[in-house]
C-alpha positions as CSV (number, residue, x, y, z in Angstrom):
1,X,68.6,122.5,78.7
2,X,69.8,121.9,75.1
3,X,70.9,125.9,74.5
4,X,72.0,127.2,77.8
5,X,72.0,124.2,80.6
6,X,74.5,121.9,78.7
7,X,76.9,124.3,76.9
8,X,77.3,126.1,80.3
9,X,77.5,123.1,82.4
10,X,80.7,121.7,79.9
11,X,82.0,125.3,79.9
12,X,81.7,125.0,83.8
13,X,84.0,122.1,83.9
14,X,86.6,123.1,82.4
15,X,90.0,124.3,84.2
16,X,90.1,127.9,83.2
17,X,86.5,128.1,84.9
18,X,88.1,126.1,87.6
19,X,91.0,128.8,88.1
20,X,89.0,131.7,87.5
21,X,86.6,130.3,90.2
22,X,89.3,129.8,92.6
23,X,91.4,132.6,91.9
24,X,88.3,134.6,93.0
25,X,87.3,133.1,96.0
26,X,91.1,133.4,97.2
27,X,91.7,137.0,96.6
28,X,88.1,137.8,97.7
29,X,89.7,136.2,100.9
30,X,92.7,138.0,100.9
31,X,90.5,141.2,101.0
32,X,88.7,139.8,104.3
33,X,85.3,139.0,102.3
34,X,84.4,135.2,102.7
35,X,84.9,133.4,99.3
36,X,81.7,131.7,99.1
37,X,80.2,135.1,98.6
38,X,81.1,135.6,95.4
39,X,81.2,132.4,94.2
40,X,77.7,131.0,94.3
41,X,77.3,131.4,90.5
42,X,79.3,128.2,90.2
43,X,77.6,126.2,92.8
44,X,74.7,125.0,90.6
45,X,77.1,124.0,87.9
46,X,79.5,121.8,90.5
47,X,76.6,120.7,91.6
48,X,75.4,118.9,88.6
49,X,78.5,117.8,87.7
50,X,79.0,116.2,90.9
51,X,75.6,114.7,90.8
52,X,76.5,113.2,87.8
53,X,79.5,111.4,89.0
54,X,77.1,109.9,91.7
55,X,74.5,108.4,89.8
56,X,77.7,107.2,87.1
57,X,79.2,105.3,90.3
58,X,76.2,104.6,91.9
59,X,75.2,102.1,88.5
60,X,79.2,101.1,88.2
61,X,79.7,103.2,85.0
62,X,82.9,105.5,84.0
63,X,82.9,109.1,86.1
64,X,82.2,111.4,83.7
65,X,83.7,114.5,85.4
66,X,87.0,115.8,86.9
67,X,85.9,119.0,88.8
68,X,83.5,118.0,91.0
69,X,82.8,118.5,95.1
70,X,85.5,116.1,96.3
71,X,88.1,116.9,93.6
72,X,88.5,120.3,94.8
73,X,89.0,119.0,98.3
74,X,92.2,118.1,96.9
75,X,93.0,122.2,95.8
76,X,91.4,124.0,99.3
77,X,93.0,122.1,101.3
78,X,92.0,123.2,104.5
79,X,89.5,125.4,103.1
80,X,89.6,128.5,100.9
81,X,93.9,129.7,99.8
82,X,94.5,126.0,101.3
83,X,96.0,126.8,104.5
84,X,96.2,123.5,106.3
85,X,100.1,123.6,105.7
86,X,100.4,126.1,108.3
87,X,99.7,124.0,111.0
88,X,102.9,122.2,109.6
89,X,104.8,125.2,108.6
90,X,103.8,127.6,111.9
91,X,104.6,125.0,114.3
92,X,107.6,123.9,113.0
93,X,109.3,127.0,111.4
94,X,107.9,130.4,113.8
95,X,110.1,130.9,116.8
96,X,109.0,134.3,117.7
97,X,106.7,134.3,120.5
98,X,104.0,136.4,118.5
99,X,103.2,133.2,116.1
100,X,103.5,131.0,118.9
101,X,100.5,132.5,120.6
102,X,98.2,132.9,117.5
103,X,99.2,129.0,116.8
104,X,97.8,128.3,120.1
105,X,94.3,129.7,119.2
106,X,94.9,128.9,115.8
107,X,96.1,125.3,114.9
108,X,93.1,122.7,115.8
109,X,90.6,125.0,114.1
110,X,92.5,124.8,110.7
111,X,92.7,121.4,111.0
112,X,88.8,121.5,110.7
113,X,88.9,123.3,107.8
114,X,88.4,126.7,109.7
115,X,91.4,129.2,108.5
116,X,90.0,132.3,110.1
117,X,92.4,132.3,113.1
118,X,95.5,131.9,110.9
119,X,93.8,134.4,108.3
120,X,93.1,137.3,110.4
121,X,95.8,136.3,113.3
122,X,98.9,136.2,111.3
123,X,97.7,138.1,109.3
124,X,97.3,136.6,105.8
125,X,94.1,139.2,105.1
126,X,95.9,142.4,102.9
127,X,99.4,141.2,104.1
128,X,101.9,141.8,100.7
129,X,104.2,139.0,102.1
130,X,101.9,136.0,102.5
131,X,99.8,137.2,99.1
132,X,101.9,134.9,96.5
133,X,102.0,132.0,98.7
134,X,98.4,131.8,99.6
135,X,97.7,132.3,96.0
136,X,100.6,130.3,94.7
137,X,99.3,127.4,96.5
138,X,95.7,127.5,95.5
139,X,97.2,127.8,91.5
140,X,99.1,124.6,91.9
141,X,97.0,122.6,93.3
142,X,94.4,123.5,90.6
143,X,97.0,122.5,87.8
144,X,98.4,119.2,89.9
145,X,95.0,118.1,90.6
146,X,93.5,118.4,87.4
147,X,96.2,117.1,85.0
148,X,96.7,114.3,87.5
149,X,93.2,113.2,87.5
150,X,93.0,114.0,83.5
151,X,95.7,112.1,82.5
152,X,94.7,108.8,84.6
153,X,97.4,108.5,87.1
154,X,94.6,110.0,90.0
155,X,91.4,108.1,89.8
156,X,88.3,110.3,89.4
157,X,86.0,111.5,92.2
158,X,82.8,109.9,93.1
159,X,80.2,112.5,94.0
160,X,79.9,111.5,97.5
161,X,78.8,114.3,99.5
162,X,81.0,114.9,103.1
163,X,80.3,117.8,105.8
164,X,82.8,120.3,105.0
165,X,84.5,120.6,108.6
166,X,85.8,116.8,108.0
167,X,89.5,117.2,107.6
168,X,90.7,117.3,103.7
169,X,93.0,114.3,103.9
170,X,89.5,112.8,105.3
171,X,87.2,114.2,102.6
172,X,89.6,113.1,99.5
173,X,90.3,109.3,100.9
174,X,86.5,108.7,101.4
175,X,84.9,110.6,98.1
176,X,87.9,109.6,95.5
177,X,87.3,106.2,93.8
178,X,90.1,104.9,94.2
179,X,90.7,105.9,98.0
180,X,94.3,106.1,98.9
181,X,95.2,107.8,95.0
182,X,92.4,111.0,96.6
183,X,94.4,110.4,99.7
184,X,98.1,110.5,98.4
185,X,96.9,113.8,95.9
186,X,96.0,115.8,98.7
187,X,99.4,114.6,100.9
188,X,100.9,115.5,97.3
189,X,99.8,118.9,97.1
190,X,99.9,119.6,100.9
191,X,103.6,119.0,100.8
192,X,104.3,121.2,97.8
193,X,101.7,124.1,99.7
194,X,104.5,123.9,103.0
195,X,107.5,124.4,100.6
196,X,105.5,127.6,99.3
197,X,104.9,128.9,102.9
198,X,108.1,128.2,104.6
199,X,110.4,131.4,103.1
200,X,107.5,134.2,103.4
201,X,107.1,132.6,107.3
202,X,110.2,132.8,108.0
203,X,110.8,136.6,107.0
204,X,107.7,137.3,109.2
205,X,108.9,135.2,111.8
206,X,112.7,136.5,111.6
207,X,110.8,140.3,111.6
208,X,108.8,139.5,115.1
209,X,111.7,138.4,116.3
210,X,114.0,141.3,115.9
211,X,110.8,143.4,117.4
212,X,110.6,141.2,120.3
213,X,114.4,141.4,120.8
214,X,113.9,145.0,120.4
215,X,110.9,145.1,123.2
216,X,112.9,143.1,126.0
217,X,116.4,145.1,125.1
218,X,113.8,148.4,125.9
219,X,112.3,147.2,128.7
220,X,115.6,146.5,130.6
C-alpha cells in the first residue's frame, strides 16, 4: 500500500492523469473503439478516490478529492467527447434535411447519455471536421472543472454512486455537495461545449445543403 497503492493513487488524481485519461478515451472514440476499452487501468484508482469521498461525507468530514465519479460527470457530459450539446446545437443550427433525419433517431438517446447515434450518424467517428470540437470540448471541461472545484468556487463531489444512463445535469446536481454549484458547472461547461460545435455544424450542415440542392436541381 505504502510503495505502490498510495503514490499511484495521488499520481492518479492529479489533472495531467485526468487529461491523459480523457484524452484517450476520446480519440479512442473518434477511431470507432468504445473508450472504456482502454481505459480500465484508471478505474481502480477513481474508484478509491471516489470511495474516499464517501466515507469523508458519509462521517461529515472535508472531501478529500477532486477527480472522482461524479466530478467527471461534469467533463463527459453526455458520455464520452461530451456530446449532449448536440441535441442543442443539431436541432437548432442543421437545416439540411440529412441532420434532420439522423436527429430524429438520434436526440432522446443522447440525452441518456448514449452518443452512438450522433457518433456514427453524423458522423463524428474519423470525420477531420468535428475532430477539434469533440476534443476541444472534452479539454475544457477538464481544465474548467478542475480549477473550479480546486480553487473553491465549485464545491467538491460526494462519492455518491448514480447509473450512468441518468442525464448529466441529473448526475452532477444529485452527487455534488453542494447541489446546484454540480448543477450550474455542468450548465457552465455545456454552454461553452455548444459555442465549440456550432461553426464545424454549420460547415457540415451548409455542405448537405448544397448536395441536397444539387440532388433536387438533378432530379428535375
Amino acid at each position: 500500500y505504502t510503495v505502490i497503492q498510495a503514490p499511484f493513487k495521488n499520481v492518479g488524481g492529479s489533472l495531467p492523469v485526468l487529461i491523459i485519461m480523457e484524452m484517450m478515451s476520446t480519440i479512442a472514440m473518434f477511431m470507432g473503439i468504445h473508450g472504456s476499452s482502454v481505459t480500465t487501468w484508471y478505474v481502480p484508482i477513481q474508484s478509491a478516490l471516489t470511495q474516499e469521498n464517501l466515507e469523508a461525507f458519509s462521517n461529515g468530514q472535508p472531501l478529500p478529492n477532486i477527480i472522482i465519479d461524479g466530478f467527471t460527470n461534469t467533463i463527459t457530459i453526455g458520455g464520452i467527447g461530451a456530446t449532449l450539446a448536440l441535441v442543442f446545437v443539431v436541432t437548432i443550427v442543421c437545416r439540411s434535411k440529412r441532420y434532420k433525419e439522423v436527429n430524429k433517431v438520434a436526440l432522446v438517446p443522447q440525452i441518456f447519455n448514449i452518443c452512438e447515434p450522433y457518433l456514427f450518424g453524423l458522423p463524428i467517428m474519423l470525420n477531420p471536421i468535428l475532430f477539434i470540437p469533440y476534443i476541444g470540448g472534452v479539454l475544457f471541461n477538464c481544465f474548467s472543472s478542475y480549477f473550479l472545484v480546486k480553487t473553491g468556487v465549485i464545491a467538491r463531489f460526494t462519492g455518491m454512486s448514480v447509473a450512468w444512463t441518468v442525464p448529466s445535469f441529473i448526475k452532477t446536481y444529485l452527487t455534488c455537495s453542494v447541489p446546484w454549484q454540480g448543477l450550474a458547472l455542468c450548465l457552465f461547461n455545456l454552454a461553452v461545449d455548444c459555442l465549440l460545435w456550432v461553426p464545424f455544424l454549420k460547415v457540415m450542415d451548409n455542405q448537405a445543403l448544397k448536395e441536397e440542392a444539387a440532388a433536387k436541381e438533378a432530379n428535375a
